[in-house]
C-alpha positions in Angstrom: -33.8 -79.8 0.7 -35.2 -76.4 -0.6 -32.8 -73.9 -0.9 -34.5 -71.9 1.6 -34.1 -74.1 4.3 -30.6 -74.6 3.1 -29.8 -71.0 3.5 -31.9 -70.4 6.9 -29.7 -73.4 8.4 -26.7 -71.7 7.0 -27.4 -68.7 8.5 -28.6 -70.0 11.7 -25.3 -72.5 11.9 -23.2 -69.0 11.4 -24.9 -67.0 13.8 -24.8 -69.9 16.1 -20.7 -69.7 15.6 -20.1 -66.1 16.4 -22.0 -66.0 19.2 -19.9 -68.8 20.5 -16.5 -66.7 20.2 -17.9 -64.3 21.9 -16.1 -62.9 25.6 -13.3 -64.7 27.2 -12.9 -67.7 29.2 -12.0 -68.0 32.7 -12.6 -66.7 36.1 -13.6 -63.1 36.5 -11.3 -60.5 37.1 -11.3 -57.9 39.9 -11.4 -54.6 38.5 -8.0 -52.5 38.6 -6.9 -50.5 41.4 -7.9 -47.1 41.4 -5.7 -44.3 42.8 -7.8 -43.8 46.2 -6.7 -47.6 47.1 -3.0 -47.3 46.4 -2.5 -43.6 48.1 -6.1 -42.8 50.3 -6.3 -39.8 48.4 -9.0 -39.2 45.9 -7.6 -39.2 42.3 -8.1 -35.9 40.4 -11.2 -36.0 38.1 -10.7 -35.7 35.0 -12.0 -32.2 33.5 -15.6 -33.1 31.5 -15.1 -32.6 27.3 -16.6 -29.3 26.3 -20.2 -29.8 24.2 -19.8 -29.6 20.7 -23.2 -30.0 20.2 -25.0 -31.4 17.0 -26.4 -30.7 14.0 -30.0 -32.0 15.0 -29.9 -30.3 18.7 -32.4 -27.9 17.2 -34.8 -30.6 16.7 -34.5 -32.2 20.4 -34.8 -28.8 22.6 
């Protein structure tokens, strides 16, 4: 075999393999309980992160 193909199956075989670990097996989960189920009260947002802004902001506005 040429080297090439060598190292295309190589890298197909390991791409192959990490895509295969990927996520986790079993049934699906519910999501957790959120503070409106467990009291009926709405839970307190959370206060929004102040803008720091960017370097390249300039360039988008």
């Amino acid at each position: 075999m040429a080297v090439r193909t060598v190292m295309t199956r190589s890298a197909l075989a390991a791409l192959l393999l990490a895509l295969a670990a990927c996520g986790r097996a079993g049934p699906l989960e519910p999501p957790p309980a959120s503070a409106t189920a467990t009291t009926g009260q709405p839970a307190d947002p959370e206060p929004a992160p102040a803008d720091r802004g960017f370097i390249l902001d300039p360039l988008i506005e």
